[in-house]
Each structure stands twice: as structure tokens, then as C-alpha cells.
C-alpha positions, 0 to 999 in steps of 0.5 A: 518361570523365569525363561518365560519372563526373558521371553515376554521382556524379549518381545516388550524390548523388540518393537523399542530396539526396532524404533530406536533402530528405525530413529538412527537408520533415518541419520544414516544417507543411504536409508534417507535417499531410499524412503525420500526415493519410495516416498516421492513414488507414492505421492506421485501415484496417489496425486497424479503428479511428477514428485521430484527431491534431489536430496533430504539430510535429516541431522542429530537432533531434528536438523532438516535440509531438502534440497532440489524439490520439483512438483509438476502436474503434467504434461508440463505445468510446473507448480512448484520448485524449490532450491533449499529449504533448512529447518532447525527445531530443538527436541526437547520443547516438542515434549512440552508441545512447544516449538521452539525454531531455530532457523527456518531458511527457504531460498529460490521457490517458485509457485503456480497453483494454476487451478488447483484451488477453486476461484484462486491462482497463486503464481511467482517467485520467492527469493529468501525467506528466514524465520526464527522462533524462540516460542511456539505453544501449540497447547496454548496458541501463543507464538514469538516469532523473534525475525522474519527476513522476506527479500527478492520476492514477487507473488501475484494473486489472481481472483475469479468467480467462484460458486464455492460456498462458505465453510461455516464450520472452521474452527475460530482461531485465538492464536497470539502472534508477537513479531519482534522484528519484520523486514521486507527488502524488494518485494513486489505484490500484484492482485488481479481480479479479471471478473471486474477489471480491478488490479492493484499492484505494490512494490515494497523496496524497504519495510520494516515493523518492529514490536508487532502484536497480532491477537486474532481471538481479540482482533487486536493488532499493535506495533510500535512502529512502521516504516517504508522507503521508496516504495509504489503503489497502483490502483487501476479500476477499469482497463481504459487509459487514464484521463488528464490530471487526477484520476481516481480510477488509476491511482499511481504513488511513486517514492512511497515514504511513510513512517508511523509509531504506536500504531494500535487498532481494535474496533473502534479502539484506534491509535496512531502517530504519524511522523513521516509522509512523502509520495508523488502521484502520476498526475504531478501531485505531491505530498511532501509532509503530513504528520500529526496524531489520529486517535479514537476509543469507543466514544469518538475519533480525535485530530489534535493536529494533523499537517498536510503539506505539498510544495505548493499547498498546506492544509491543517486540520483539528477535529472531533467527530462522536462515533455516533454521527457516523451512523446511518441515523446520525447523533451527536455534533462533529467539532472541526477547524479546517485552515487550508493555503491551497496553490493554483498548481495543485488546483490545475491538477485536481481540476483536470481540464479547463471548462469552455466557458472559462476559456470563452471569458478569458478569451473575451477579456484579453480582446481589450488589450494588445500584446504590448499592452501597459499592464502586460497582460500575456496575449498569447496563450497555448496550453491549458497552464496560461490560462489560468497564469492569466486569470491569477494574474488578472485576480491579483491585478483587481485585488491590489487595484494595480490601475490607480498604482499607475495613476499614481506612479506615472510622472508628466515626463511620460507623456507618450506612455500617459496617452496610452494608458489613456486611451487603454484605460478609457476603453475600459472605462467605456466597457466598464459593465460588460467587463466588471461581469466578465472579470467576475466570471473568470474569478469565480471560474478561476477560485472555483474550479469545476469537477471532473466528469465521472 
């Protein structure tokens, strides 16, 4: 009887000696290289593909380094290549269905899907990725990721016609993400979509997020605050080139700064601080400051005071806008007080380009005067700029009735220059009807600049 308990406790004790067995083979280099050797041949007869690792390190306890990965599709399109990758992960949390990640450090990867995923293509290059995670419940779908450091990376998305339909089936995702601290330092993103001309492209120089929380069972996403620093942005909406001033089929942003505290959106449930804002666009538009609040709950949206500043215009604005006036059949009344000091120069820009008809009465106007005239009044004019320095100049001249000034101002010792203005001034007096109506048109030209053809 008991020699044939030694025997079933024998055969119990085989298949624990052959896993723990199995568990110190994968520690030992020779064994490693040979599984990742038998692996990778497998792989690459069941996928088609070129599977190439140049080295695996598995250390006590679940320290994991791989080194030199090459995937290619042949004949020769390389889909991905990866210099190192190192995962550090503690033992024990695994048995409580945590995750706990010491580091995950990704260096040198670069990627191109080609046409494997249907109606997508994902190509570009990862310089450094590093990730760590205090806390990863996969039971509870919670997730503290404590750093993420993304930096020389640059991925370019690429959308086409697809004809897939939508996976109605997948399973809703709760996971709730808190992100200590986010940093991106040199990244750059391009989206493009042949189908319909569109590309959008950014380069982030610095962006940091701190305090993030991302809950998607609840959509709820908050940060405590938000930075960037020298960064681009462009909107390109057609392949044509882009017109004169400001055009919204080609949006430019360079030297992107931004910086925005408590930062909360949740359906309608939206909260910001905004503190800082500075971007130039390609048109010569500037915005040097804009900072203010922008809060909502489910009743209405609430301005308290938001401040638009460029180096030549400042625009202030409070206003209270009910939810419900946004509808499709609108309720409610919107409260706004709207002070705006707009400068020509940034009116040039918006205006594009001069109308014929404000030229023709600028044209027709400075007809009366001579180039050395009393009232210097620039004759000569080139570009689109000294028109409209022309009818600033004329508009400021009638407001402050500049020609009683020199009526006033002018003694009896200046005879000579008394004639002048004589003569100039009854040669206006003449044409007094015809030039009332032309200086009217070129000052409701001039305050009410026409828009940009579409």
C-alpha cells in the first residue's frame, strides 16, 4: 500500500518538477535564444512573414528585455523595427489581478502598417517611449499611470475609403485612467485623408499635462493643467495654394503657446481656465493674449470675462448663452456685452484684398490735390497698404475737421501759403456735393470692409 502511494505522489510531483523546471530553463540564455529561435519560425510560417529578434532576457522576477525585432512582409516592405524594448513588472500584484509596471522603456521603433488594417495606414518613427505604473487593476478596470515621457516622435496617420462595416459588438470600455504626469518634447503628427484633400499636421516642441483624469464608462476627462511651448499647427482643406491674408482653407499657427488650468469636460459639464495664449498665423495675424474663464453646467454656458488682445487690437467679451438657444428650435435669450478697439492692420488681413470700388473712390478723390499739397495727403500710391493709410488718414482728417485747424493756425504773414490753401480749399468748395459723397463711400469702405470671396 504505501509503495504505491510513493508512486501516485511520484507522478503528482512530475508535472510541479517539470514547471518549475521549465520556469528556471527560461532564466537560463541558451534556452532563451532557443524558444525565441523556434518561436519566431513559427510565427513566420504562420503569418507569411520575415520574423527577426536579435536577442530576449527574461531576469528574476518578471524582468523582460528584447533587443533587435525586425518584421518584414516580403519581398522587402519593412513593417516594424524596434531597437529595445525593457519591461519591468513585480510578481506578486499578478496574483491579485494587478499590474504593477515599474518601467516599460521603448527606444528607436519604426512602423508601417501598409495595408494590413483595412481603410487605415500607420507609418513613422518612435524615438523614446517610457511609461510607469504604480497600479494596474484589470478586475476593476482602474489604471494609475504615475509617468509617461514621449519625446523624438513622429507618426503619420493616413485615412482612406473603407467599405468595412461597424463592429456593433465590442465590449463598452469603463476603464478609469488617472495620468500623474504627461510629457511630449519633439513630437510631430500628421493626419491625411487623400479621399477628400484634407491634412492636418502639428509639431508639439513641449507639452506637459499634469493631474489627468480620463474616465470613459462616464466620458469624464479633467486636468489640472495644460501647457505648450513653441509648438505648429496646420489645416490645409484643398491642394490649391493659398490665397492672400487670411484664409480658412489653409490655416498656419506657428509659435504655439497655450497654458490652461482646471480643465474639465463632461457633456455639457465644461470648465476651463485660461491663462495663457500667444500664436502667429501665416497671414501676419497675431494673437498675443487671450485669457479669461469658460464655464458651463447643463443650464447654459457662462463668459465672465474673456480678454482677446493682438499687437493692434483688443476685444473683451461677457456673455451668457441658455443651452437651450443653441437648439434647433431655439428658447431662452443669450446676454452678451461685446467691447471691441479693432486696428486697421488686422482688418487688412481679414479683408484679404481691396474692392475695385474702393480703390475707384480713393482714386477719384486724390484727383483734387497735388502732390505737394497743404494737407499732405500721399498721392502716390502702390500697394494695397497705402490705400487704406490713405482713407485712415482722410477719415481722421474729416473727424477732427483739420481744415478749420488751418484756418485758425494760419497767420497774415503767410500770404503765399494762404493763396494756396485758398485756392485748394475753394476747389473743394466748388466740388463740395460730389466730394461729401465720395469721402462717405471711401469711409464706409474703409470701416466696412468687404468679405473674402468663398
Amino acid at each position: 500500500m504505501r509503495v504505491w502511494i510513493k508512486r501516485i505522489g511520484v507522478i503528482c510531483l512530475i508535472p510541479i518538477a517539470l514547471v518549475l523546471l521549465l520556469s528556471i530553463l527560461l532564466y537560463i540564455p541558451p534556452f532563451q535564444n532557443f524558444a525565441v529561435r523556434k518561436a519566431t519560425e513559427y510565427a513566420g510560417k504562420a503569418t507569411g512573414m520575415q520574423i527577426g529578434i536579435e536577442q530576449i532576457r527574461l531576469s528574476f522576477p518578471l524582468d523582460l528585455t528584447v533587443k533587435g525585432v525586425e518584421v518584414v512582409n516580403p519581398p522587402a516592405d519593412t513593417l516594424l523595427s524596434l531597437q529595445s524594448l525593457t519591461v519591468r513588472v513585480r510578481a506578486l500584484p499578478l496574483l491579485r489581478k494587478q499590474v504593477l509596471v515599474e518601467a516599460i522603456d521603448l527606444r528607436n521603433v519604426k512602423v508601417n502598417t501598409g495595408t494590413m488594417i483595412e481603410g487605415m495606414e500607420i507609418k513613422g518613427f518612435l524615438g523614446k517611449l517610457y511609461l510607469h505604473a504604480d497600479r494596474i487593476d484589470l478586475s476593476e478596470e482602474k489604471a494609475t499611470f504615475n509617468t509617461v515621457d514621449l519625446s523624438d516622435t513622429a507618426i503619420t496617420l493616413l485615412l482612406n475609403d473603407s467599405t468595412s462595416k461597424e463592429d456593433t459588438t465590442s465590449t463598452p470600455l469603463n476603464w478609469v485612467l488617472k495620468l500623474d504626469k504627461i510629457s511630449l518634447d519633439r513630437v510631430a503628427f500628421a493626419l491625411q485623408m487623400p479621399s477628400d484633400s484634407l491634412r492636418l499636421t502639428a509639431f508639439v516642441n513641449k507639452a506637459g499635462l499634469n493631474n489627468g483624469l480620463v474616465d470613459l464608462g462616464a466620458e469624464q476627462y479633467k486636468a489640472r493643467n495644460f501647457d505648450i511651448t513653441n509648438s505648429t499647427f496646420a489645416y490645409d482643406g484643398n491642394y490649391a495654394a493659398p490665397e492672400q491674408g487670411l484664409d480658412f482653407s489653409h490655416i498656419s499657427l506657428t509659435n504655439l503657446n497655450t497654458s490652461i488650468d482646471s480643465i474639465l469636460y463632461q457633456g455639457k459639464e465644461i470648465n476651463a481656465h485660461i491663462k495663457e495664449f500667444f500664436v502667429e498665423e501665416r497671414s501676419g495675424l497675431k494673437v498675443s493674449a487671450l485669457a479669461g474663464n469658460v464655464r458651463s453646467d447643463h443650464e447654459q454656458i457662462d463668459v465672465p470675462d474673456l480678454l482677446l488682445q493682438t499687437p493692434n487690437s483688443e476685444v473683451r467679451l461677457t456673455a451668457t448663452i441658455p443651452w437651450s438657444s443653441l437648439e434647433d428650435h431655439p428658447q431662452g435669450s443669450m446676454k452678451a456685452l461685446l467691447n471691441a478697439s479693432l486696428g486697421k492692420e488686422d482688418l487688412l488681413i481679414a479683408a484679404d484684398f481691396l474692392t475695385e470700388d474702393f480703390k475707384k473712390a480713393v482714386m477719384q478723390f486724390k484727383g483734387y490735390f497735388s502732390a505737394k499739397n497743404t494737407f499732405h495727403f500721399r498721392t502716390e500710391l502702390i500697394g494695397e497698404q497705402d490705400y487704406y493709410d490713405f482713407a485712415s488718414n482722410l477719415c481722421e482728417f474729416v473727424d477732427n475737421d483739420k481744415i478749420s485747424d488751418y484756418q485758425k493756425h494760419i497767420s497774415g504773414r503767410y500770404t503765399d501759403i494762404i493763396r494756396r490753401i485758398s485756392k485748394e480749399v475753394g476747389d473743394l468748395t466748388r466740388n463740395e456735393s460730389e466730394i461729401r459723397k465720395t469721402i462717405g463711400d471711401i469711409c464706409l469702405l474703409y470701416t466696412s470692409p468687404s468679405p473674402r470671396d468663398s
